[in-house]
N, C-alpha and C positions, 0 to 999 in steps of 0.2 A: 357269451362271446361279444355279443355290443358293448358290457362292460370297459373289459377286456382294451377294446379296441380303441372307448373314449380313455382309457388310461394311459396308451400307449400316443395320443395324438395330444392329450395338456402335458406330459413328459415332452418331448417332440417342439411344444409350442410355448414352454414357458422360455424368458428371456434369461436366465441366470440358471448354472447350475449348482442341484440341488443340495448335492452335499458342502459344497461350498459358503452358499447361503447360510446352513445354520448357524456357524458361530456368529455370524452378524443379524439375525434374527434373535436372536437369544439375546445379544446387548439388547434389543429395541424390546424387550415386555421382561415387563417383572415377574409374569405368571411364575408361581410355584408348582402350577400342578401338574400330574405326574403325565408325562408325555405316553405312553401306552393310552391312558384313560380317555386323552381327549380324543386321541386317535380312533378308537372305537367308538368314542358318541360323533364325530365329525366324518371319518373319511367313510370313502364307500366300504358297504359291507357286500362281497360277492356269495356270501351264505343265504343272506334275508331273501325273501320270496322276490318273484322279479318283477311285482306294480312297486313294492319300497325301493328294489333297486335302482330301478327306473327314476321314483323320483328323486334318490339321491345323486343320482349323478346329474339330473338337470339341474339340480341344485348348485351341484359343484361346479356345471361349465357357467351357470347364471352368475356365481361371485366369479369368476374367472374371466369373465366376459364387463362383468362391473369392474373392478380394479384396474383392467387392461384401459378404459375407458375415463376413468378418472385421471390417469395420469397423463400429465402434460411434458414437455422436452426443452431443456435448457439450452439454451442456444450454447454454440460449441460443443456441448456434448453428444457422441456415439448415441444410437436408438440403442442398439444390440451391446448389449456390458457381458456377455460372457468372455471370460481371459481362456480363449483357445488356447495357450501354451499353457494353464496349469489345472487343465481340468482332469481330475482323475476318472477315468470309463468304469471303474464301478460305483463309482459313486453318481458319475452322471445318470447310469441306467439301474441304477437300484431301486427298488420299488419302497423300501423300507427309509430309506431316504427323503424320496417323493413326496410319501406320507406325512411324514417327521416337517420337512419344510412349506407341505400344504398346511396343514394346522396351523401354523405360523402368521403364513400367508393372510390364513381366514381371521386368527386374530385381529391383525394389525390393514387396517384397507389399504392405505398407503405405504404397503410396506416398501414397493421399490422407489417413490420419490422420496421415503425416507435413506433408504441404501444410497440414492444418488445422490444425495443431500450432504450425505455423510462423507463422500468419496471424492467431492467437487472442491478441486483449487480455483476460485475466482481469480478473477484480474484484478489485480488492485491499481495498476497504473503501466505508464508510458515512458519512454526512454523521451524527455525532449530534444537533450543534447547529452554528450561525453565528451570530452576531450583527455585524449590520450587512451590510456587501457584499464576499461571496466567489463568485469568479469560478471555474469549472469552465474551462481551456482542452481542448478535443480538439477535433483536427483542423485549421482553419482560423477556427473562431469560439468563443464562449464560452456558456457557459449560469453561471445565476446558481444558487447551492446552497439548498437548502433541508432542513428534518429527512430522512435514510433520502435523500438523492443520492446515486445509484452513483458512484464512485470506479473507473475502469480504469486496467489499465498503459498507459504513458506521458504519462496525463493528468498537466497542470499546475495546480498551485492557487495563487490569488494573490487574498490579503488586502488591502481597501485601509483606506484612514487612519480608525483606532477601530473595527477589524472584527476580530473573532476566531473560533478555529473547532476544534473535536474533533473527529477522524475516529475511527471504531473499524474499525479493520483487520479483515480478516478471519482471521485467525491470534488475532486476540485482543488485539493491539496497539493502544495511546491514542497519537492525534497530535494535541498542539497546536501550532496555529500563532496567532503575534502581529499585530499590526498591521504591515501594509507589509510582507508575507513570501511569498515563494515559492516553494514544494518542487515539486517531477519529480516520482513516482509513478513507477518504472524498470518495477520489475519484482515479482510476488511466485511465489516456487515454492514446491508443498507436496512437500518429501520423505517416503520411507517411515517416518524415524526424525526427521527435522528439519525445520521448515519455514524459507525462505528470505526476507528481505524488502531490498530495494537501493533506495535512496530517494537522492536529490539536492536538497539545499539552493540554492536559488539565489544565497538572499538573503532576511538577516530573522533571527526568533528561532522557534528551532523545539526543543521537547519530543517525547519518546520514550520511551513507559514500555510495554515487553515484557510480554507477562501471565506470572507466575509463581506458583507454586501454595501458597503462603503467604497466611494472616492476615494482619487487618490489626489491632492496639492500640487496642481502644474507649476511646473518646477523648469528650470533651464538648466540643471548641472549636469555634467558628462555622467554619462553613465557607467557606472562603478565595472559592472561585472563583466565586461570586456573580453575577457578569454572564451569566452563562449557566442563568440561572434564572427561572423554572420550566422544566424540559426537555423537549420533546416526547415521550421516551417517558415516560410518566407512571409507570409502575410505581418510576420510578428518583426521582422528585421524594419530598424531605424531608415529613414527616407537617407536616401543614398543624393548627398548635398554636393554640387561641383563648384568650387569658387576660382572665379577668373580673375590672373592677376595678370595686372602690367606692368614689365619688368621698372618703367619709371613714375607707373603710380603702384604706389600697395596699399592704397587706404582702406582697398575692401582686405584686407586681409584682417585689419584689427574691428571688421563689422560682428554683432553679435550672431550667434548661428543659433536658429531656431528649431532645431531637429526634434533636440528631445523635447522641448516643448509641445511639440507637435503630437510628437510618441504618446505623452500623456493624456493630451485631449481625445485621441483613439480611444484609449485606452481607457478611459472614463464615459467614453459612448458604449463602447460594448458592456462596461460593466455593468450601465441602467440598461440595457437591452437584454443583459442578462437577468438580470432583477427581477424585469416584466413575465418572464420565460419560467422563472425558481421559484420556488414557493418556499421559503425560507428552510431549506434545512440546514440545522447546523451539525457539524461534526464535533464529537468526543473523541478523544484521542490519548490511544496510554500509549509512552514511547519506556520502555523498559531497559534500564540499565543496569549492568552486573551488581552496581550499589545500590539500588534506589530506584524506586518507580514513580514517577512524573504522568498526573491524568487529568483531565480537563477539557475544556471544551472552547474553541476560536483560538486554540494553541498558534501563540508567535509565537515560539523559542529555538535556543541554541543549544547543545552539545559538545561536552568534550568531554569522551570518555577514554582515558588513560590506561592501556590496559598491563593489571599488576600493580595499577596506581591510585591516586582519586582523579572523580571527577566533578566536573562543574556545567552549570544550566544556570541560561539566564532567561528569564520574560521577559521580550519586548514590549514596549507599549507602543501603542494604535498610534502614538505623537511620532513616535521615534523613527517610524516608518511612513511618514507625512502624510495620513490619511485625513482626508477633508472631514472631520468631526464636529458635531456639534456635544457639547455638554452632556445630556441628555439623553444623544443617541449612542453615545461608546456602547460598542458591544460588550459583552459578558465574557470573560475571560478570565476567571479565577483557576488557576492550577497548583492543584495539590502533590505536597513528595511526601513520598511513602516507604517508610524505613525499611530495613533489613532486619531479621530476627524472628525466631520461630514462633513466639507469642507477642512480637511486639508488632499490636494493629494501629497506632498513633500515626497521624501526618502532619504534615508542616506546609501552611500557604507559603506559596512565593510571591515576593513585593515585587509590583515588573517594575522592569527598570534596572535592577540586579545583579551582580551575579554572584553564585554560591558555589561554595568547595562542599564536597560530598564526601567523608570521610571512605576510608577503605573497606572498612567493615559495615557499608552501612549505616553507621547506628549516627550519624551527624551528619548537620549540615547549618553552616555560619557561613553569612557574608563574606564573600573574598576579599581578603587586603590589597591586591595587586588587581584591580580591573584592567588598567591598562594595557596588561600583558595579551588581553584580546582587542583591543582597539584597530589595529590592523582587519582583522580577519571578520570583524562587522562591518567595516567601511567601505570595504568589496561586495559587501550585498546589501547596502545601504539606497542605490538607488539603481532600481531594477528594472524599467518599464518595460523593456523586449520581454523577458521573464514571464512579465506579470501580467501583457497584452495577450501571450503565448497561451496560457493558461486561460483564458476568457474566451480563447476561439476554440479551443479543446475542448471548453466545458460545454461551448454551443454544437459542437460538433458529434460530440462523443456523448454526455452524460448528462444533457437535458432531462434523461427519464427518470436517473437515480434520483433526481429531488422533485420527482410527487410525490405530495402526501397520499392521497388518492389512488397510488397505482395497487393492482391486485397482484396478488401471486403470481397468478400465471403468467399475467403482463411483466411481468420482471425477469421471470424466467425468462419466457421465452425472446425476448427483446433483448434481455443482457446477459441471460447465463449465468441473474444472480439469486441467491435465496433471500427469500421476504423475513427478515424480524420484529419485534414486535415495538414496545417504547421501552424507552430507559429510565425513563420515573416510574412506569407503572409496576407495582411492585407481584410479583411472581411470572410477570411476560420472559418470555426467550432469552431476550438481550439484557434484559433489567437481570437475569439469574447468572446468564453469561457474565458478565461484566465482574460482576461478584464474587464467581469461582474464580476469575482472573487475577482478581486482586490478593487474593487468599493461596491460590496456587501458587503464582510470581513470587509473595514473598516468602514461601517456605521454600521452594526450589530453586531460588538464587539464593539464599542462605545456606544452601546445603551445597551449592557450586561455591562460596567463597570459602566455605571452611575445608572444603577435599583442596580447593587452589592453595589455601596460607599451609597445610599438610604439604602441600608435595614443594612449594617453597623451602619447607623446613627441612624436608628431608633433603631436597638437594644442594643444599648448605650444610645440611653433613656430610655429606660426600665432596663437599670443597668444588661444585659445579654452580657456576655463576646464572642468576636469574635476573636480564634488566626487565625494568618497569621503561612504557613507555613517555614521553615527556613533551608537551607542547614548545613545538619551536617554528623558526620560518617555513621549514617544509609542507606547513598546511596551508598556507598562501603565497609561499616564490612565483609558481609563474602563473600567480592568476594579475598579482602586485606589477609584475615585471610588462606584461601586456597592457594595463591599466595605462602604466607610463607612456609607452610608447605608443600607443594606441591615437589613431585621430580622426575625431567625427565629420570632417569632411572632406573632400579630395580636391584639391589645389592644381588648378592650369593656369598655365604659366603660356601667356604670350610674348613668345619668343622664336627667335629663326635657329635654334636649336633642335636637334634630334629630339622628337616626344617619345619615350618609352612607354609599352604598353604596360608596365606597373601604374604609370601616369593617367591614363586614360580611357583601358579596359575594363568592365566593371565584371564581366565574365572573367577574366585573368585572375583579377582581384581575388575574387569569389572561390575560384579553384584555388590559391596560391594559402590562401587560410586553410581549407579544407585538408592541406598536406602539412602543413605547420601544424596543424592539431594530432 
C-alpha cells in the first residue's frame, strides 16, 4: 500500500504531463533500448519482497527530489509548464505512461531545463522608435509596436507604406528597418566569449550596425535621421537650443549651433563608461536573405532585398561612419556571402565600402554598377547620434550582463531569461555546432524556396497571370528625406510686439505635435 501511495503522490507532484512528455524526451536521448527492459530494471517493482521494495522507491523519490533541485528558473518563464487545455486524462493518470516518462526522466538529469531550453523564445530586442505602422507578428495575430515592444525569437516585423523603425537588440545591436520591409527575428544566443544573432530578411531595406567599442568624430553636422525625432527615451533626444532674435539685429541667427556637437561628446562618455562595464564581447551575426547568406562578425551593413528580384549588401566601413580610429585599433570585420545551391559550399568576402548585386538565383554576386542609386538612403543614417547615444543607455540599462564572460548558467537565466552557449571557435561546443547546422540548413532550404518560387512564377505565366518583382525606388526614403528638409535643430524667438504662438514657444506642445505627425 505505501508503494501504492508514493506512486500516486510523484504522479500528483511531477510538473509536466506524462504522456505528453514522451515525444520530447525521446528527441533528447538516442537510447535504442528497448523501453519494457529499462522499465523493469529501473521502475518500482510491486512483486519484489518489501525491504527491495522499499529501497526502490526511496531511491525513486531521492532522483526526484535531486532533479527537482538541480533546476533553476528562467526569468520570464512559468514554474508550472503543464498546458491545462491539452492534457489528455488518460494519459495524465496512466500508470504505464508514468513509467515510460520516468525512465526517461532517470536517463537524462536535466531533463526539464532541457524541455525548457527547448521551448523558450528569448528577447532579442526593443522597439526604440516606429514611426507610422509597424506590425509585431507572433503567433497567429499581430500586435502594433510602440517605444520599449518586446521583440522575441521568431517574431516577424513588417513596416508598412512611410513607416520606419529601430530596434536595439539586446546584445547592443541597431536595426533599421525601411518602408515596406520585413525581417524574421530567428534567433539570438549569448555565448561565453561571443554572442550570436541569425536574422532573416524577407524583403525590403534593412540596416545592421553591431555595437563596437570605439568613438565616435565630434562632428557639427545636422543630424540626418530626423523622422524619428523627438525619441521616447528622452535622455537620448538633442539638447533642445532656443535662439533669440531681434527683429533689427539677426546676427545671432547666422551663429553656429552647437547641439549636435554636444550630442557627440555624451555620446562618446557613455560609450567609455560603457567600455569600463563590457568585457569585450563581440557579436557574429548571419542576416539571411532568400538569395544568399551574409555572416560575420562587428557587421556594418545594408540590405536590400527585392522580393522576386535581386538583391544587394553593402559593408560599411568604421571611416564611413566617423569613428574615431586609430590604424591599428579597426575592429575586425570581415563578412562572408554564401551562395545558394544544394552542394555549392563556396563564399565570397565582401570589400567594405561596396555594394553588390546578388543574383536571383543565388549563384552570383558582382559589384554594382549603379551605387548611386542608394546614396540617398545612406545619407539619412549617415549621422545618427540620438540613435547611437539611445543604444549606449539601453546597453547600460538593460544588458550590462549579457557581456560577462564570466557569467554562469544559472546567473543568466535567472537574471535574463537567457540560455548559456558555448564558444564559436571551439570546435564541437553548442554554438560552434549551431552555427554550422545554420549554414548548411539556410543554404539548402532557401534553395529549395527559390526553385518551388521560379515553379510557380512559371506556372502563373502560363496561365497569362501577371507576377511583379519588387524594385527600389523613393518609397524607401520619402518621408524620412522630406522631414530631414524641413526639420530644424533649434527653436527661434523672435522679439517682437507680435502675438507668440505656442508652436513658438512650448517645448511640451512641440513634443506632442511630433508625436501625432508620426
Amino acid at each position: 500500500m505505501k508503494h501504492w501511495t508514493l506512486f500516486l503522490f510523484l504522479i500528483l507532484a511531477s510538473p509536466f504531463s506524462y504522456g505528453d512528455d514522451l515525444d520530447a524526451l525521446d528527441a533528447m536521448l538516442d537510447s535504442e533500448e528497448s523501453i519494457d527492459e529499462v522499465s523493469l530494471d529501473l521502475a518500482m517493482d510491486v512483486e519484489t519482497t518489501e525491504s527491495r521494495g522499499k529501497d526502490r522507491a526511496e531511491n525513486e523519490f531521492r532522483l526526484y527530489r535531486e532533479n527537482r533541485d538541480v533546476q533553476f528558473n528562467f526569468k520570464g518563464v512559468k514554474k508550472n509548464l503543464i498546458k491545462w487545455d491539452e492534457i489528455n486524462p488518460d494519459g495524465w493518470l496512466g500508470l504505464d505512461a508514468w513509467k515510460k516518462a520516468r525512465v526517461r526522466k532517470d536517463q537524462e538529469p536535466e531533463w526539464k531545463l532541457n524541455l525548457i531550453e527547448r521551448n523558450l523564445r528569448e528577447l532579442v530586442g526593443r522597439f526604440l522608435e516606429c514611426v507610422g505602422d509597424c506590425r509585431i507578428y507572433r503567433g497567429e495575430g499581430f500586435s502594433t509596436s510602440q517605444y520599449k515592444s518586446r521583440v522575441r525569437e521568431l517574431d516577424e516585423i513588417i513596416t508598412q507604406q512611410n513607416s520606419y523603425a529601430w530596434i536595439a537588440m539586446a546584445d547592443g545591436t541597431m536595426v533599421r528597418l525601411s518602408p515596406n520591409t520585413s525581417v524574421s527575428f530567428k534567433e539570438i544566443n549569448i555565448g561565453k566569449k561571443e554572442n550570436f544573432l541569425h536574422i532573416r530578411i524577407n524583403s525590403g531595406n534593412l540596416l545592421v550596425l553591431n555595437r563596437v567599442k570605439h568613438k565616435y568624430k565630434i562632428r557639427n553636422l545636422r543630424e540626418t535621421d530626423k523622422v524619428f525625432l523627438p525619441l521616447g527615451l528622452n535622455d537620448a533626444n538633442p539638447e533642445e537650443v532656443k535662439i533669440k532674435l531681434n527683429e533689427d539685429d539677426l546676427s545671432n541667427f547666422i551663429e553656429e549651433n552647437t547641439t549636435v556637437q554636444k550630442h557627440y561628446k555624451k555620446l562618446n562618455t557613455y560609450i567609455e563608461s560603457n567600455n569600463d562595464l563590457i568585457e569585450g564581447k563581440e557579436t557574429h551575426t548571419m542576416v539571411v536573405m532568400p538569395n544568399g547568406t551574409v555572416f560575420g562578425k562587428n557587421m556594418q551593413a545594408e540590405f536590400v532585398v527585392l522580393l522576386g528580384g535581386e538583391s544587394y549588401v553593402k559593408q560599411r566601413t568604421f571611416k564611413e561612419q566617423f569613428m574615431d580610429l586609430e590604424e591599428e585599433s579597426e575592429p575586425e570585420a570581415e563578412l562572408d556571402y554564401y551562395y545558394r545551391g544544394f552542394e555549392n559550399k563556396d563564399k565570397f568576402t565582401l570589400e567594405p565600402g561596396n555594394w553588390y548585386r546578388v543574383g536571383i538565383k543565388g549563384k552570383s554576386i558582382v559589384p554594382h554598377s549603379d551605387p548611386q542609386l542608394f546614396r540617398v538612403g545612406e545619407y539619412l543614417t549617415s549621422n545618427i547620434p540620438s540613435i547611437l547615444l539611445a543604444r549606449e543607455i539601453l546597453v547600460e540599462e538593460k544588458s550590462e550582463f549579457i557581456f560577462k564572460t564570466g557569467i554562469s548558467r544559472k546567473d543568466l537565466a535567472e537574471n535574463g531569461g537567457y540560455r548559456l552557449w558555448g564558444e564559436i571557435d571551439k570546435k564541437g561546443d553548442d554554438l560552434n555546432l549551431r552555427i554550422r547546422f545554420l549554414k548548411e540548413y539556410t543554404r539548402r532550404i532557401e534553395t529549395t524556396n527559390l526553385v518551388v518560387a521560379r515553379q510557380f512564377k512559371r506556372r502563373a505565366s502560363d496561365r497569362g497571370e501577371l507576377t511583379k518583382s519588387m524594385i527600389y525606388d523613393s518609397s524607401f526614403y520619402d518621408r524620412a528625406l522630406r522631414d530631414y528638409i524641413v526639420s530644424r535643430d533649434s527653436e527661434i524667438i523672435v522679439d517682437t510686439d507680435r502675438e507668440v504662438l505656442n508652436s513658438t514657444k512650448k517645448l511640451f506642445w512641440k513634443i506632442i505635435n511630433e508625436k501625432k505627425r508620426k
